[in-house]
N, C-alpha and C positions, 0 to 999 in steps of 0.2 A: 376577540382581539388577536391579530396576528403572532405568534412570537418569531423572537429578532433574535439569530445566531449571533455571538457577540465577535466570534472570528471561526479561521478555521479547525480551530482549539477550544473547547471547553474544558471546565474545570467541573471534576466531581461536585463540588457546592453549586454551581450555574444548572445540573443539569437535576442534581436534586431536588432542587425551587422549579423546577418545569418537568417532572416525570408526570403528572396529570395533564399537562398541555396537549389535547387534543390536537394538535398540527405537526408535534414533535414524537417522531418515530424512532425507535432506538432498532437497530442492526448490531449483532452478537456476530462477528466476522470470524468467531478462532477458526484458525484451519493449525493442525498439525502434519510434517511431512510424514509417509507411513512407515518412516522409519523408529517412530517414536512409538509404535502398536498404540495410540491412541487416533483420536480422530474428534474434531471441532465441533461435529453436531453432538458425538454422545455426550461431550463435557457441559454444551449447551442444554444438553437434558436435563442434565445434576442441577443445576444450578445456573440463573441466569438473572440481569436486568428486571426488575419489573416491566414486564409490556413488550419485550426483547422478540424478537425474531431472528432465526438462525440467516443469517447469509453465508453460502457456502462456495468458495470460487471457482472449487473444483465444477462447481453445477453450472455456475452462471459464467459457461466459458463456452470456448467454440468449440463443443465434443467431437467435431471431425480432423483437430489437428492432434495429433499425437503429443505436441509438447505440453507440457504443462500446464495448467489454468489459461490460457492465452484468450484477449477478448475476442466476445460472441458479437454477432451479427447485431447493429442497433435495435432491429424490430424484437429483437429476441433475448435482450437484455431488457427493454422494455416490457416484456411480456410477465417475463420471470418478478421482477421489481413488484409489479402490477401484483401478482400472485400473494406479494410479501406484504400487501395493505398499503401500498404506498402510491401517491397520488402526486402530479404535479403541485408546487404549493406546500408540501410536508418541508418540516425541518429535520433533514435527518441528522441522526448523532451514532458512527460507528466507533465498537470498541473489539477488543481480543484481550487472549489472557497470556499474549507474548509481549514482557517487557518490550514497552515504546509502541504496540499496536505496529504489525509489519502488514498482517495480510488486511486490520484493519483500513490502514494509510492506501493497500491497494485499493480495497472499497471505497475510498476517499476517493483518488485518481480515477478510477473508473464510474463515478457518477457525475465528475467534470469531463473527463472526457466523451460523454454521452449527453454534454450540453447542459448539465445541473450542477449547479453553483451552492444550491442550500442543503450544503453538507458540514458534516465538522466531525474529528477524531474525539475521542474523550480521552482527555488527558493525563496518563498513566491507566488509563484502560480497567479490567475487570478486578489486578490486582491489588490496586489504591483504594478502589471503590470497595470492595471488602474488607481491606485492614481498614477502613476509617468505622467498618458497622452500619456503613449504610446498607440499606433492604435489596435483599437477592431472592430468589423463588426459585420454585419449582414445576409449578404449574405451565402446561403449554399454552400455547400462545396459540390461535387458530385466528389467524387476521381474515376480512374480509377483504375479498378482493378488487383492488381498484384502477384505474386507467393509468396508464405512466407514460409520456410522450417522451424520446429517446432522439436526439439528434448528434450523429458523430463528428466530432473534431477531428480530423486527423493530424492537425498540430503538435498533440501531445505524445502522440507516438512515434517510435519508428522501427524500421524492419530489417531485415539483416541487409539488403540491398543496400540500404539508409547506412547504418555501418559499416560497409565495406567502402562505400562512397566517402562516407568520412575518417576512415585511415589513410584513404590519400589527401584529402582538402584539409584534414584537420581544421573545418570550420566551426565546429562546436567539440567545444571541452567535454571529456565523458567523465563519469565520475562510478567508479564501481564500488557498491557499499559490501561488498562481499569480506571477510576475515582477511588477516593480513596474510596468512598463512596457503590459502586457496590464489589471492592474488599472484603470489607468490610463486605457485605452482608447485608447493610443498607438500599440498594436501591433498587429497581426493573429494571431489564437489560431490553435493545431495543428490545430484542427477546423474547416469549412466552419459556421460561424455568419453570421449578418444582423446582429449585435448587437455592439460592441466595452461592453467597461467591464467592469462590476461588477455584483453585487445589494446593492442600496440597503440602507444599515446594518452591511452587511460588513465588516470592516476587512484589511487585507493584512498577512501574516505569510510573506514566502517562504519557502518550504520549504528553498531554499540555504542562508538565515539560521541553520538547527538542524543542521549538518553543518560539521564542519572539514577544510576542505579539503584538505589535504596528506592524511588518512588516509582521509577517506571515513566516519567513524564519526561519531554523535551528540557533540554537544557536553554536557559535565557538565551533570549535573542545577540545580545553579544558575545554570548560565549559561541554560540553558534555560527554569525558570522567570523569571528576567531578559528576555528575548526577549517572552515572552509578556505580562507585567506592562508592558512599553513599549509594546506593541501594544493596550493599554487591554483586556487579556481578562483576569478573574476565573476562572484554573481552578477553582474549587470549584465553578462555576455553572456549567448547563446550554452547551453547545458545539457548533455543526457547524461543522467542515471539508469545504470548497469546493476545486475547482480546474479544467482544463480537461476530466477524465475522470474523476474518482474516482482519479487512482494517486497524484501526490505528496501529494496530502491526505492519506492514509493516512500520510504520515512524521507528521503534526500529530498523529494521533491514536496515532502511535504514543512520541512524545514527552508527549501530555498524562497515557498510561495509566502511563509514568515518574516521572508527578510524582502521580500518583494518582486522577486523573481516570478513571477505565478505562469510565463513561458517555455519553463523545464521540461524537457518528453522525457517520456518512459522508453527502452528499450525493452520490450515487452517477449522475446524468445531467450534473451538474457546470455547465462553460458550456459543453458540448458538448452540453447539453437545452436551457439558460436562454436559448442566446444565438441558439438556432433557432427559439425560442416566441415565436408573434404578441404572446401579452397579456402579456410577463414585463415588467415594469419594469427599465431598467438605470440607472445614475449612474455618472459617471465622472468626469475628475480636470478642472476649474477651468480 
């Protein structure tokens, strides 16, 4: 019998009752940035998921662009997936061990926007699911390998062309999940940029703001639409989320597809394109 993703959210007890469901794949998404001297796969070595397989973005990215993780070629994200035992028809379930799942929510947005829909976050991710006691391992994981058919959207992205287009049309609200402080232009970003601030018209929504801290899991659906209606954003209406790579923006669109939005793109070179690019416009805080 098939099983049935109850939404794009699971709950540590949902996925517990289905760790045996031969259809449902678990993905171990942590990626750390290398300034932290650790790194996603070795933490995935220690300790992981029953059944877990590392998915790693930095890998399953287009390695000819210099920026950051940025998506790979359809046939070649499909290749990689394929690698990871995964099959058209699986139910996958990603998680990480960064409060709210950031690079997971990425792997979330990029199996949608590679035309697959049977995906879902787990719900405060690696660190809920250990405080509660449930089973983690150590043992690797050697999937066999299986067929993944890949079709791109390009709806859900867009490119700095797309950006600079829309600082003059302001046809779609940007939403940059980035700290208030980097917004700001107060800060210095994770990535070697020229540029501190913002993209002009943006408004800032941290990504910390949609996560409750003590568990690691999304905050209710109306506190979240609440979040978003202070931030002066209309979810009905067209949406990008922004940040310094593409990864916690993905929590923004993975909270707007909650509230029913599920047309939100990713800007996907982030301010680790914007804030390297000669002609970009920035604004910053007063």
């Amino acid at each position: 019998m098939s099983t049935v993703l109850p939404g794009p959210l699971v709950s540590t007890e949902w996925l517990a009752e289905h760790l045996e469901a031969p259809d449902v794949k678990i993905l171990d998404c942590t990626w750390l940035h290398e300034s932290s001297n650790m790194d996603g796969r070795t933490q995935y070595r220690g300790r992981h998921l029953p059944g877990s397989v590392h998915f790693d973005i930095d890998h399953v990215a287009d390695k000819s662009n210099p920026l950051p993780h940025m998506l790979p070629p359809a046939a070649e994200f499909a290749k990689k997936v394929g690698l990871l035992g995964i099959s058209n028809g699986d139910k996958i379930v990603v998680y990480d061990r960064l409060c709210g799942g950031a690079a997971a929510a990425r792997v979330w947005w990029m199996f949608r926007i590679f035309g697959y829909d049977d995906v879902a976050l787990l719900d405060g991710g690696y660190g809920k699911w250990v405080k509660e006691k449930k089973p983690s391992d150590m043992s690797p994981v050697r999937p066999e390998p299986k067929t993944f058919t890949a079709t791109f959207n390009p709806a859900l992205v867009r490119n700095l062309g797309d950006m600079l287009a829309n600082v003059a049309s302001a046809a779609e609200q940007v939403i940059d999940a980035r700290g208030p402080a980097k917004f700001a232009g107060s800060q210095d970003d994770v990535f070697p940029v020229k540029k501190k601030g913002h993209i002009p018209g943006s408004v800032n929504l941290p990504w910390g703001d949609l996560i409750v801290e003590e568990t690691g899991t999304l905050i209710a659906p109306d506190a979240l639409a609440a979040r978003f209606t202070a931030a002066g954003i209309d979810i009905t209406k067209p949406v990008i989320a922004t940040c310094a790579s593409g990864t916690i923006s993905a929590v923004v669109l993975l909270a707007l597809f909650i509230l029913g939005n599920k047309t939100a793109a990713l800007y996907d070179g982030s301010w680790a394109e914007w804030g390297l690019a000669e002609d970009t416009p920035t604004a910053a805080a007063a």
